[in-house]
N, C-alpha and C positions, 0 to 999 in steps of 0.2 A: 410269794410274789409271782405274780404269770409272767410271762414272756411279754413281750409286744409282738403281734400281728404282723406280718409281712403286708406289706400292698398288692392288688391283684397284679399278676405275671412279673413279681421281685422273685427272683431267688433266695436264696439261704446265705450264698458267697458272695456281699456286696463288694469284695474285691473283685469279680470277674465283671469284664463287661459288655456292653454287644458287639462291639468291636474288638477283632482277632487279633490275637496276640503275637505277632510276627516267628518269636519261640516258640508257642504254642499255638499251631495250626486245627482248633477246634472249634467247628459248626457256633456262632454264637446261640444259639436256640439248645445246643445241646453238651454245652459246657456248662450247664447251671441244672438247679430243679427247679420246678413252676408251681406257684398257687397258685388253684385256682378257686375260687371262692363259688357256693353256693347260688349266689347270687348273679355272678358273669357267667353262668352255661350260656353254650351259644345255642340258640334254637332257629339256625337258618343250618338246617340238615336234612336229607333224607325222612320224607313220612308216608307213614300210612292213614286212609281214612279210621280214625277213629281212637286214633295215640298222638302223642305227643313225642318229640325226641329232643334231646338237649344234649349236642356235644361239649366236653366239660376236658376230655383228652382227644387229640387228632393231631389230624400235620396244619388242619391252621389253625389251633387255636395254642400251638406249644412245639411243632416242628419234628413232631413223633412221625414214623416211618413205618413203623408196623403195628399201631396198636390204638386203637378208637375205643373215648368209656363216655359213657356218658349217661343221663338217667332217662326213664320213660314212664311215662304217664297216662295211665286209660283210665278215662270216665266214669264214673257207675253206670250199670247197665247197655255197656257199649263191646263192641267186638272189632277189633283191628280189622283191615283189610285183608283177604290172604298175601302173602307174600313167603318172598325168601332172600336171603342175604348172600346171593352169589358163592364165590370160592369162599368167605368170610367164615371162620371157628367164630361161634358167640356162646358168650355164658353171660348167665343173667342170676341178677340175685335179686331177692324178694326181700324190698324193704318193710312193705306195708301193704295191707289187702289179701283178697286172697285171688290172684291173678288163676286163669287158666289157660293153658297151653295147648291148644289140637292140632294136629298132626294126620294124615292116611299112613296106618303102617301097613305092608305088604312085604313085610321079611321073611313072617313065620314067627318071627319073636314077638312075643307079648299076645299072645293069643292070635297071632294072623294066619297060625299053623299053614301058610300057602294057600288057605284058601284067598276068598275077594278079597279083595283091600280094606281095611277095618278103621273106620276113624277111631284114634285113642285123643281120651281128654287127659291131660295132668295138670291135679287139682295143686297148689300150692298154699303153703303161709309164711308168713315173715321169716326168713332164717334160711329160707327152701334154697337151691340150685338149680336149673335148667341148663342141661348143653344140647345144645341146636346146629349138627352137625352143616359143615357147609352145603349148600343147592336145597335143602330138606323144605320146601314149602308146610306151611304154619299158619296159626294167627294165633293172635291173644285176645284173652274175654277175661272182661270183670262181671261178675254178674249182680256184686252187689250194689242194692237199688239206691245207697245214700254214699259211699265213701270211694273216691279215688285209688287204684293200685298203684302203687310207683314200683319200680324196681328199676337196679343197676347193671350197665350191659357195657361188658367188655367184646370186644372185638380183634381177630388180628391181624386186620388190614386196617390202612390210614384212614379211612373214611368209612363211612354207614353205608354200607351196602344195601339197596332197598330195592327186591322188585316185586311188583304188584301186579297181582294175577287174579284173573278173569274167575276163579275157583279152587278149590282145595282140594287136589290129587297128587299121587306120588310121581315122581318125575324117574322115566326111565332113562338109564345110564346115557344112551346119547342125546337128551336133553339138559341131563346137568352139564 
């Protein structure tokens, strides 16, 4: 026999409730856990041309303070805008598709050995990880011509950091 289903934004402890407990002085929003169901992603977030974003964890949609998830969605045969997610750590996981990740590296690592700046592509498939240090301007590409990539993208600032840029180059240190 299953469980029953929580309703969206119930908790787990329907003794607690949104209202503070005079003994127990704790944030209503963050005395419980949150479902959030599949279906209530919030898609009034942060975007780039040519993805989709769906906040699913943040500070408004569950009263989180450090940490933003949510999924994303590119096209077939589409390429995000360039951008970069400010101070923001992101890791991304690859549900479906085979997304690709580009970047200008100018380290020396990964073949940039100090010369020009090199665009690298990182090719991914379902199961794959992406970390996308903060400032690192990016974009992402599906390239294939019939099915959607989604992947899941944690964050660890409260909100989607989105900025959108005129081109894809590496950003010297007093730019980031």
């Amino acid at each position: 026999m299953s469980e029953p289903l929580t309703t969206p934004g119930e908790g787990f402890h329907p003794h607690l409730h949104d209202t503070p407990d005079p003994d127990h002085p704790t944030a209503p929003l963050r005395g419980r856990l949150h479902h959030i169901r599949a279906d209530a992603l919030d898609g009034d977030t942060a975007q780039s041309g040519g993805m989709r974003r769906f906040a699913a964890v943040s500070g408004k949609t569950v009263g989180s303070e450090k940490l933003w998830m949510g999924q994303t969605h590119v096209a077939p045969s589409t390429a995000s805008s360039d951008h970069h997610h400010g101070e923001s750590e992101t890791a991304i996981y690859v549900v479906s598709g085979h997304p690709e990740f580009v970047f200008i590296d100018d380290s020396g690592e990964g073949g940039g050995d100090g010369e020009e700046p090199k665009e690298v592509r990182l090719r991914t498939s379902p199961g794959d990880y992406i970390f996308v240090p903060p400032f690192v301007p990016h974009r992402e590409e599906n390239p294939d011509p019939d099915d959607e990539a989604v992947v899941v993208i944690a964050r660890s600032t409260q909100e989607a950091i989105v900025v959108n840029l005129p081109q894809l180059y590496a950003l010297s240190p007093d730019e980031s």
